[in-house]
KOLPASE-469541 format. One line per field, with one value per residue (C-alpha): residue number from 0; residue in one letter; x, y, z. Coordinates in Angstrom, 3 decimals, padded with zeros to 6 digits. Each point is the difference from the previous one (the first is absolute). Layout:
<nodes>
num (NUM:...)
residu (A:...)
xx (X:...)
yy (Y:...)
zz (Z:...)
</nodes>
This chain:
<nodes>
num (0:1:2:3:4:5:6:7:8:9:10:11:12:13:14:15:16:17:18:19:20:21:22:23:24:25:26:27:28:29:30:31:32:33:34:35:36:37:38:39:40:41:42:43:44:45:46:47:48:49:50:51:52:53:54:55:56:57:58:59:60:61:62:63:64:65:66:67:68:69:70:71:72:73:74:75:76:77:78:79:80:81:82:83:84:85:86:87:88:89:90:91:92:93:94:95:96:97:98:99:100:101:102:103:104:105:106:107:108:109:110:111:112:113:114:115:116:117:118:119:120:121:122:123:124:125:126:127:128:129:130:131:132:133:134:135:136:137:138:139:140:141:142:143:144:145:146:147:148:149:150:151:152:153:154:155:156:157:158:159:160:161:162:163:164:165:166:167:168:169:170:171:172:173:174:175:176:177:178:179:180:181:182:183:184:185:186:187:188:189:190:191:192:193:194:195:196:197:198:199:200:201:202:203:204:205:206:207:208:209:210:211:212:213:214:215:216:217:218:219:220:221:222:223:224:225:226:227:228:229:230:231:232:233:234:235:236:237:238:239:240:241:242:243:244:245:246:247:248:249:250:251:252:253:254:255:256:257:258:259:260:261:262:263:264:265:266:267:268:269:270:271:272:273:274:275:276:277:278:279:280:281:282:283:284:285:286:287:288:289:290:291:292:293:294:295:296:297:298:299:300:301:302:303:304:305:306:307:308:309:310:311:312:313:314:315:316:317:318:319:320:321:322:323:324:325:326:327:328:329:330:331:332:333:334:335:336:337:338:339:340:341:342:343:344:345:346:347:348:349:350:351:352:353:354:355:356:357:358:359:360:361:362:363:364:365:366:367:368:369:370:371:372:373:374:375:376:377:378:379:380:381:382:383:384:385:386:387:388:389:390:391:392:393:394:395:396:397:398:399:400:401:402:403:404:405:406:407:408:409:410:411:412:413:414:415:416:417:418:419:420:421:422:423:424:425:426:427:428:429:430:431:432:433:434:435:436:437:438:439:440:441:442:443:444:445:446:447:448:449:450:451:452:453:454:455:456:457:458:459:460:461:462:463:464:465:466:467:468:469:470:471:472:473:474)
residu (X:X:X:X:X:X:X:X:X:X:X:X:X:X:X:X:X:X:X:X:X:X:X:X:X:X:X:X:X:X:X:X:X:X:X:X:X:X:X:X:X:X:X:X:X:X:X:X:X:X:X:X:X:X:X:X:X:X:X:X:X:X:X:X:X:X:X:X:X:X:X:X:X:X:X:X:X:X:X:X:X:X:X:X:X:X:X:X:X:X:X:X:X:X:X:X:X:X:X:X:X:X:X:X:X:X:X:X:X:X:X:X:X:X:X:X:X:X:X:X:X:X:X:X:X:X:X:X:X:X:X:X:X:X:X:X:X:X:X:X:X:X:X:X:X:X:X:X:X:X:X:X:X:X:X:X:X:X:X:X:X:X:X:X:X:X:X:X:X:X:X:X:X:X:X:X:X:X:X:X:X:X:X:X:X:X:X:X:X:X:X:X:X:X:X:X:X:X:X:X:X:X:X:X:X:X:X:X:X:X:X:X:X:X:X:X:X:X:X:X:X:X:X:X:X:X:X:X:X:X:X:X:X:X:X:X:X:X:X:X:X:X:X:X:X:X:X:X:X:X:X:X:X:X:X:X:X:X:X:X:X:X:X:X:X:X:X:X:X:X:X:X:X:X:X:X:X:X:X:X:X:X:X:X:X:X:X:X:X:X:X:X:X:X:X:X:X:X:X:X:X:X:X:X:X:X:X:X:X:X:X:X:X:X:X:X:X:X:X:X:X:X:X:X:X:X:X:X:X:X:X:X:X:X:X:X:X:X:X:X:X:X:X:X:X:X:X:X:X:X:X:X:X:X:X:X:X:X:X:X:X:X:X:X:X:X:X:X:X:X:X:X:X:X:X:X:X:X:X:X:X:X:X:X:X:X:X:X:X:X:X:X:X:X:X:X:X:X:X:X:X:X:X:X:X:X:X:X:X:X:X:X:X:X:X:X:X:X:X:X:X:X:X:X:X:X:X:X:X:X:X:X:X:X:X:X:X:X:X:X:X:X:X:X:X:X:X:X:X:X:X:X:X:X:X:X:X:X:X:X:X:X:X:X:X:X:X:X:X:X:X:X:X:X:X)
xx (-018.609:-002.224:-002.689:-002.523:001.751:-000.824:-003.635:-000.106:001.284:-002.236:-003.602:-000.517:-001.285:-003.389:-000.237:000.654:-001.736:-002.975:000.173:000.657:-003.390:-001.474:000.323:-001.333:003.485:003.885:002.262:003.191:003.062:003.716:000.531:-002.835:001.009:-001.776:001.796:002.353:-002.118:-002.482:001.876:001.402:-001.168:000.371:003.154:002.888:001.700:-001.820:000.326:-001.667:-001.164:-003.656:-000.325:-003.614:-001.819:-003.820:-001.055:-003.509:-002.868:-002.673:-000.967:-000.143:003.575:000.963:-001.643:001.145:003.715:-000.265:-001.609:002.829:002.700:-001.184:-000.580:003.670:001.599:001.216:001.140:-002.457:000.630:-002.945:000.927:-002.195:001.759:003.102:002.162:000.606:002.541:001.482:-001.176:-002.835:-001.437:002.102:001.688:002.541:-000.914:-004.114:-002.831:-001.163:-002.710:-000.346:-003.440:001.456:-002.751:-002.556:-000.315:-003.522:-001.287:-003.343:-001.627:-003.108:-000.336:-003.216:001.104:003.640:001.348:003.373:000.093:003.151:001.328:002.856:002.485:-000.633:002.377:-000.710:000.353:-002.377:-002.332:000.510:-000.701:-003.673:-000.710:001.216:-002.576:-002.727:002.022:000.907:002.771:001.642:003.248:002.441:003.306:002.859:001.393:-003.104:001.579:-000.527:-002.537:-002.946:000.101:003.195:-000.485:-003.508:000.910:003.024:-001.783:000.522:001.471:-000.595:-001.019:-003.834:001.385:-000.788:-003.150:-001.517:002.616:001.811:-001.008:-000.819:-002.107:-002.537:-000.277:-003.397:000.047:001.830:-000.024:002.606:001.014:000.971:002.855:-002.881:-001.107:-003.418:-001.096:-001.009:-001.175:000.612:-001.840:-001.005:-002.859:001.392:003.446:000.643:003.008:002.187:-000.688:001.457:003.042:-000.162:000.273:003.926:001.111:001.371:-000.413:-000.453:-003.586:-000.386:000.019:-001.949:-001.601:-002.312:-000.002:-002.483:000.696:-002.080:000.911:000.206:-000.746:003.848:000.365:000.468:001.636:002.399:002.869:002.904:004.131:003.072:002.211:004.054:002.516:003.699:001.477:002.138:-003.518:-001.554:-000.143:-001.823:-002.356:-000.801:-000.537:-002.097:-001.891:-000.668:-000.639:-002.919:-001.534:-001.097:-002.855:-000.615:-003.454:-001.452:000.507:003.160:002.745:003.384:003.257:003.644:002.980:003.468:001.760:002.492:-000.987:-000.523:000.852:-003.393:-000.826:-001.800:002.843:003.299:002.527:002.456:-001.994:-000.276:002.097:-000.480:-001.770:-003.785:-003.204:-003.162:-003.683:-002.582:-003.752:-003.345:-003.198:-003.316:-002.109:-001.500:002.812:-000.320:001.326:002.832:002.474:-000.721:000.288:003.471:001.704:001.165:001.539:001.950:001.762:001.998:003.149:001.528:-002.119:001.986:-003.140:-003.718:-002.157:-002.991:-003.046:-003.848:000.727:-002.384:-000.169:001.434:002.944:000.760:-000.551:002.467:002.096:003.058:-000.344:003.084:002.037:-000.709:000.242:-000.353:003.397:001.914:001.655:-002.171:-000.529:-001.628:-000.208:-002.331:-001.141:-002.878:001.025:-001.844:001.807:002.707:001.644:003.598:001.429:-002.040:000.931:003.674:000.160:-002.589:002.687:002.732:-001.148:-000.487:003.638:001.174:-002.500:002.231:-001.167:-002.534:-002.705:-000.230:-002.248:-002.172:-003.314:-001.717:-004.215:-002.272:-002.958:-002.240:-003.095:-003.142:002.321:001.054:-003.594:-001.165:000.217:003.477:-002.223:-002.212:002.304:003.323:001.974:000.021:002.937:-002.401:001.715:003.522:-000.605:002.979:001.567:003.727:000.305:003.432:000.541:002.895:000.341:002.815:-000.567:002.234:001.649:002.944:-000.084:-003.408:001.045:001.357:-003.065:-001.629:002.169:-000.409:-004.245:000.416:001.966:-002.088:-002.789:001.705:000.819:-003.474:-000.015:000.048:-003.494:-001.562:-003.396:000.970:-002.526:-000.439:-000.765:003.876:001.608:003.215:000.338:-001.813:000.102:-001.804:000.952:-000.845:-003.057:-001.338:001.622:-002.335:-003.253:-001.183:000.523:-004.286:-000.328:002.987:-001.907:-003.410:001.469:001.418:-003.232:-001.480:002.969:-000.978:-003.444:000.992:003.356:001.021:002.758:001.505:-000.316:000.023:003.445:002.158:-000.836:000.564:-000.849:-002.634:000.435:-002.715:-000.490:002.170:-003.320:-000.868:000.894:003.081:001.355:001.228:000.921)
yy (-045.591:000.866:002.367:-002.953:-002.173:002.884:000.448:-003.883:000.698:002.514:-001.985:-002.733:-002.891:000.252:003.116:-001.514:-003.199:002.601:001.254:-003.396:-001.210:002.939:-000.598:-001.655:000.534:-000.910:001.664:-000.555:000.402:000.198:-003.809:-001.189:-001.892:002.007:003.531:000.417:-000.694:002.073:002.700:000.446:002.685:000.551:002.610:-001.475:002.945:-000.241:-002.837:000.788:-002.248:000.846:-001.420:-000.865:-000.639:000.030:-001.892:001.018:-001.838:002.662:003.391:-001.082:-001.324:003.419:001.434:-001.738:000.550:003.759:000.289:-002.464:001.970:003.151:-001.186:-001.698:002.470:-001.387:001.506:-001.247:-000.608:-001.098:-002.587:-000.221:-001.440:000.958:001.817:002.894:001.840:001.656:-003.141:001.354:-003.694:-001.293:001.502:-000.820:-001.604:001.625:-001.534:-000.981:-000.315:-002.223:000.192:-002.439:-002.647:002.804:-000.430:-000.746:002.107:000.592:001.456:001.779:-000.014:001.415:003.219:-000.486:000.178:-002.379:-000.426:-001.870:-000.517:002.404:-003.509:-000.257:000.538:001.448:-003.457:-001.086:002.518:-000.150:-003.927:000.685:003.202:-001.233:-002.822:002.581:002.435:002.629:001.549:002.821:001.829:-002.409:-000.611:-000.716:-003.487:-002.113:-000.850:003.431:000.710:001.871:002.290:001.879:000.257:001.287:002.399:001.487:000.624:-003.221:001.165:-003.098:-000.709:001.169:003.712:001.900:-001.488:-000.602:002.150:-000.953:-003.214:002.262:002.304:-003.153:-000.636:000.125:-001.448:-001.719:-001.634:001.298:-001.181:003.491:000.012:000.042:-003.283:001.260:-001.820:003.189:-000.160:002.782:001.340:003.315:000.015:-001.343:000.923:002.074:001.418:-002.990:-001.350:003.349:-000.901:-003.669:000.599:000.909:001.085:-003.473:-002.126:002.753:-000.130:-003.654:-003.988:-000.130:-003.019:000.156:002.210:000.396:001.246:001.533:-002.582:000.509:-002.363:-001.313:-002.744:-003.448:001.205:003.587:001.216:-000.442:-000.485:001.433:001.594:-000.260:002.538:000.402:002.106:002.232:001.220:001.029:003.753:-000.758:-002.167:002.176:003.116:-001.592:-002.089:003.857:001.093:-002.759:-000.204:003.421:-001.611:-003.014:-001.200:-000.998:-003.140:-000.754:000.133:-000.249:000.068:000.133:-002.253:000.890:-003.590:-002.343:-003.178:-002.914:-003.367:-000.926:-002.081:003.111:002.472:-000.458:-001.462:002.836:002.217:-002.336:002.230:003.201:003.286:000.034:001.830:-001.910:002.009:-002.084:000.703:-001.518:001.414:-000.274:000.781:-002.493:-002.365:000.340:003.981:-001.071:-000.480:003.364:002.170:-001.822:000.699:003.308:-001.417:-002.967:001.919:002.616:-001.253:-004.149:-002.532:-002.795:-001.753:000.656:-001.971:002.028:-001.684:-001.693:-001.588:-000.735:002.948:-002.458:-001.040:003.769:000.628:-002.757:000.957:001.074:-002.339:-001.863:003.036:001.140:-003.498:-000.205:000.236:002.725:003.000:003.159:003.835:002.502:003.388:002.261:003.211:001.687:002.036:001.700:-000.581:-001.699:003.305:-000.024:000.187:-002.778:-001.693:000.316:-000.614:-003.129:-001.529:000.797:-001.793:-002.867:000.086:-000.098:-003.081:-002.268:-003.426:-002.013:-000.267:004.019:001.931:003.374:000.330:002.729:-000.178:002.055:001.234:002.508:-000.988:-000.877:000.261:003.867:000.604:-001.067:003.472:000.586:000.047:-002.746:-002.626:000.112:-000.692:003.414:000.015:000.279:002.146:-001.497:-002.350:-002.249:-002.152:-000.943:-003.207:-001.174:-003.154:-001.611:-003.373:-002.758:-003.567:-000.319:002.930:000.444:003.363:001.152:003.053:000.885:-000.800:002.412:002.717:000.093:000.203:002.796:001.672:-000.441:000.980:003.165:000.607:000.953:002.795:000.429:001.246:-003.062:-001.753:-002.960:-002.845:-002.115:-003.220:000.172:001.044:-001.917:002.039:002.662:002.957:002.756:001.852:-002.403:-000.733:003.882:000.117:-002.428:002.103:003.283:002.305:000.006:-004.133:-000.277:002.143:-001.752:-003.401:001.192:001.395:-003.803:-001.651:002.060:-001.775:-003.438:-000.764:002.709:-001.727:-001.218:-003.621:-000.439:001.173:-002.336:001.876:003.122:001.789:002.773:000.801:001.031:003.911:001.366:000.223:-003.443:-002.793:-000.975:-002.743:-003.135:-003.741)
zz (019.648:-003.375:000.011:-000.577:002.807:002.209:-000.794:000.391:003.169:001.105:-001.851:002.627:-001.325:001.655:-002.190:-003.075:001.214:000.089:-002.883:-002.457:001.661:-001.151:-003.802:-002.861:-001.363:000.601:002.158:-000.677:002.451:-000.473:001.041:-002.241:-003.070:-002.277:001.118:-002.578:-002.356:001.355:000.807:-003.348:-002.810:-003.371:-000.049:001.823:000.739:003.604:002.037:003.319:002.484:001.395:003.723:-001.684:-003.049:-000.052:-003.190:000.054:-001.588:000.747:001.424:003.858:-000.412:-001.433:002.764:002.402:-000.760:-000.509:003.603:000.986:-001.492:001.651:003.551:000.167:-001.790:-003.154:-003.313:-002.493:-003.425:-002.426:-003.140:-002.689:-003.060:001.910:-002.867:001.742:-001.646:003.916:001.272:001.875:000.044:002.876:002.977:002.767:003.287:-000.637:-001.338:-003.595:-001.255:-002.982:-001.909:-002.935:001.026:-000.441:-004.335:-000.400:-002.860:-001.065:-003.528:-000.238:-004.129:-000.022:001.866:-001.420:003.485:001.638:003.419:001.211:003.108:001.993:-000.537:-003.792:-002.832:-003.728:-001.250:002.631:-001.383:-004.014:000.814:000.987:-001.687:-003.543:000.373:-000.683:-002.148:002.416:001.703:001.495:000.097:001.547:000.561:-002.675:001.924:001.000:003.150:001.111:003.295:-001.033:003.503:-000.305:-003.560:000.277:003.137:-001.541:-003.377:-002.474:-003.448:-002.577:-003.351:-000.171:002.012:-003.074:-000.157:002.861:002.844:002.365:002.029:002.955:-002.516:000.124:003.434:001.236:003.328:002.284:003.414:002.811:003.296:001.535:002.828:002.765:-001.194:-001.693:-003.118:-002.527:-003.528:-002.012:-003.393:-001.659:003.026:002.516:001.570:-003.199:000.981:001.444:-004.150:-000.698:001.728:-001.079:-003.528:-000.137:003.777:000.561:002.818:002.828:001.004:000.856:-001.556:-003.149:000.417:-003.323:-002.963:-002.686:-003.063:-003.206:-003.249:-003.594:-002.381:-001.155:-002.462:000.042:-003.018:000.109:-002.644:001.860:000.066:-000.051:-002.311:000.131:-001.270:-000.114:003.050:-001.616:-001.742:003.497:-000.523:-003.391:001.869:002.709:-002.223:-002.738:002.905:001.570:-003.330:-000.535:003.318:-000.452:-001.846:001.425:000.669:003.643:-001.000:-000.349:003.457:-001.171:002.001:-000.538:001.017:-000.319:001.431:-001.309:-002.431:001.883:-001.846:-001.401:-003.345:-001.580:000.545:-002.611:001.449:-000.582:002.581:002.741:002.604:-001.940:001.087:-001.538:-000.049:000.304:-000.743:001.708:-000.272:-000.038:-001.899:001.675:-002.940:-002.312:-001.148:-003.625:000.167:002.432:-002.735:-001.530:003.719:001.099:-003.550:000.658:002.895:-001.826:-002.726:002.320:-000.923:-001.876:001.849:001.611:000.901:-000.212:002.008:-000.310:-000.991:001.489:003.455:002.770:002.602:003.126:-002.319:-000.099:003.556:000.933:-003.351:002.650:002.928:-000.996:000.671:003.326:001.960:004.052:001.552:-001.893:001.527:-000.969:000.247:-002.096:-000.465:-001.620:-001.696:-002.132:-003.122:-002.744:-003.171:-001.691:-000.563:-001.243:003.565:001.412:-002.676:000.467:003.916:-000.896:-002.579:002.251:002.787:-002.020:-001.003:003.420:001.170:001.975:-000.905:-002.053:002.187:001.345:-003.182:-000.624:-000.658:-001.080:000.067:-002.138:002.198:-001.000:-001.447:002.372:003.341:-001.409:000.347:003.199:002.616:001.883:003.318:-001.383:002.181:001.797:-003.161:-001.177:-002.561:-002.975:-002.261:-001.080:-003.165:000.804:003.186:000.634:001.970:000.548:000.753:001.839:000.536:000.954:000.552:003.365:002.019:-002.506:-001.459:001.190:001.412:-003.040:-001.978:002.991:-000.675:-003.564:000.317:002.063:-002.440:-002.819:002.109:001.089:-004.046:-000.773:002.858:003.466:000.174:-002.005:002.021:001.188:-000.653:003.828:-001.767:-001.853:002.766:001.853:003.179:002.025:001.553:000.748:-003.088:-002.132:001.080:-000.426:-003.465:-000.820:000.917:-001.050:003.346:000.376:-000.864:003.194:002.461:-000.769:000.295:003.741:000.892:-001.126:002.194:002.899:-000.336:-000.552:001.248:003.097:001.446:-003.676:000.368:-003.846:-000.468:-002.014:-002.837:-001.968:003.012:000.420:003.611:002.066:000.752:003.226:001.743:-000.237:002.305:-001.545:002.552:-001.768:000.817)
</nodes>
């Protein structure tokens, strides 16, 4: 018997009966129709089957399946655009709960303030929020959910400008594991928006956020720039060399992958090892050409594709990429410089990157996020200009675990003692998870726990257990 045969068992249907009545919403069972469908996510490295699936269409349905979750016992997982990296987003024989229906978004242009919904993604958002000119750091593949993105940090093309998306979030609306309906600002619950803005999904279902915007296009200086990759160590220096000067403006990041068979590419690299810079600048178009140069003459261009381009062309620039229903797992870590060793273990890695699809890529940070306070928010790596994510990816089960292997190594390359980033993170453990947080930013966001989540409902995620003294039982 499966785990979710067993909790199917043990649910009796007067239960569930019970609860179906009591939402505006779907719930969705094992022997429904829509299940697999439903219960599927955007990595396909898990494939779990939830005995449920509340897909919630407003905040009583999210309500009413935490309090339903708790009182029967079940693990509960909560999906907002469901790409999960560890697969967080779904969960074996427990309870999810699906917000996707949730994407209303709403733009205050006069106060230059986004409000979307807990079920939204970025290209949800840039949709509405372009319409007036504004935006906020979001994610580099549109299809990305704007809660774990937000709640882990959010590193995208306006960080150096504007932060990190989490730097901008000014309020939000939880359902806490009790059930209560809390909004949180600068006045009110201050400290639970502490925790919000980077300690993950630990404190309770973010059912709204609302963000600070900047005023973004239609129009940005945007692209990417191709070189051969045999000339990676001249492209990493010289791109270390130039981004000590670069403006606010301008977020730039690195990607060591192999040339895919595209028109624009020569056909003799299709196949080959190659470095892509990619970048957008924020500033007024017209200087755009003149702050990406420095970073489009490192080394013989294969292909420049730099140029004007609206901003939601850029935002979705590398949807095609990172499709639903790939294998995937990431690792992560922060570094300060493109120093001749990083340089070498960087290059290396890429040299040993065991198929087409698996890549580096290296993000320049810095600028406007380097300024905001370490104890500002719970994303307190501030002080490391660069960020490794691996990326390892397969389209079926052949030679995943291979393609695992190798991001941990190149992971491991930059140092044992590297901050992890939760957000770019394929696994978890305990050890990870305090890696990631200055020893201070860790014991405050177990002190918030202890307030707002005793018993550790919310824990399909980078975990931040609750304090020994707390009630720590669990379903």
């Amino acid at each position: 018997m499966t785990t979710t045969q067993a909790r199917q068992d043990t649910l009796g249907e007067a239960t569930l009966g019970e609860l179906a009545e009591g939402l505006r919403g779907e719930l969705v069972r094992p022997t429904d129709p829509s299940y697999d469908e439903a219960r599927s996510i955007w990595n396909a490295a898990h494939d779990k089957r939830p005995a449920l699936i509340v897909r919630c269409r407003g905040v009583a349905d999210v309500i009413r399946a935490v309090e339903f979750a708790r009182s029967e016992g079940l693990t509960l997982a909560v999906r907002g655009g469901g790409h999960s990296i560890p697969g967080f987003s779904t969960t074996d024989g427990g309870l999810v709960i699906d917000l996707s229906p949730m994407n209303a978004v709403r733009i205050d242009p006069d106060r230059r303030r986004i409000v979307a919904q807990g079920g939204c993604t970025w290209g949800d958002v840039d949709a509405e929020a372009q319409a007036f000119g504004l935006a906020v750091t979001g994610g580099l593949v549109s299809t990305t959910g704007v809660a774990g993105f937000t709640l882990g940090g959010g590193i995208g093309w306006l960080v150096r400008r504007a932060g990190l998306a989490c730097d901008n979030l000014v309020g939000a609306d939880v359902v806490t594991a009790d059930g209560r309906y809390l909004h949180t600002s600068e006045d009110e619950n201050p400290e639970l928006l502490w925790a919000l803005r980077g300690g993950g999904g630990n404190f309770g279902v973010v059912t709204s956020f609302e963000f600070k915007a900047y005023e973004v296009g239609p129009t940005v200086f945007a692209g990417i720039v191709f070189y051969p990759g045999d000339k990676a160590a001249d492209v990493l220096r010289g791109f270390g060399a130039a981004a000590a000067s670069a403006p606010d403006d301008l977020s730039l990041a690195i990607n060591l992958t192999t040339a895919p068979p595209l028109p624009f590419l020569p056909e003799e690299v299709h196949g080959k090892p190659i470095v892509a810079v990619l970048g957008m600048w924020s500033g007024q178009a017209e200087d755009g050409d003149a702050a990406t140069r420095p970073f489009r003459e490192l080394a013989p261009v294969v292909a420049d594709l730099f140029g004007p381009m609206p901003y939601n062309a850029m935002q979705t620039l590398l949807d095609p990429l990172f499709p639903r229903g790939m294998r995937n797992y990431f690792r992560s870590a922060f570094f300060s410089d493109l120093g001749p060793a990083t340089v070498a273990a960087i290059v290396s890695s890429h040299t040993q990157v065991p198929n087409g699809v698996s890549e580096l890529h290296i993000h320049h940070l810095g600028g406007a996020m380097g300024r905001v306070p370490a104890d500002a928010t719970a994303f307190g790596t501030r002080d490391h200009e660069y960020i490794l994510n691996v990326v390892a990816r397969t389209p079926d089960a052949d030679g995943f675990d291979t393609a695992v292997q190798w991001a941990r190594a190149a992971g491991a390359a930059l140092g044992s003692d590297a901050a992890s980033y939760v957000n770019f993170t394929g696994e978890t453990n305990q050890d990870i998870v305090r890696a990631s947080y200055p020893p201070a930013t860790y014991e405050r966001l177990v002190a918030v726990k202890d307030t707002y989540d005793p018993t550790n409902l919310f824990r399909l995620n980078q975990n931040i257990p609750p304090s020994a003294g707390s009630d720590r039982r669990q379903g």
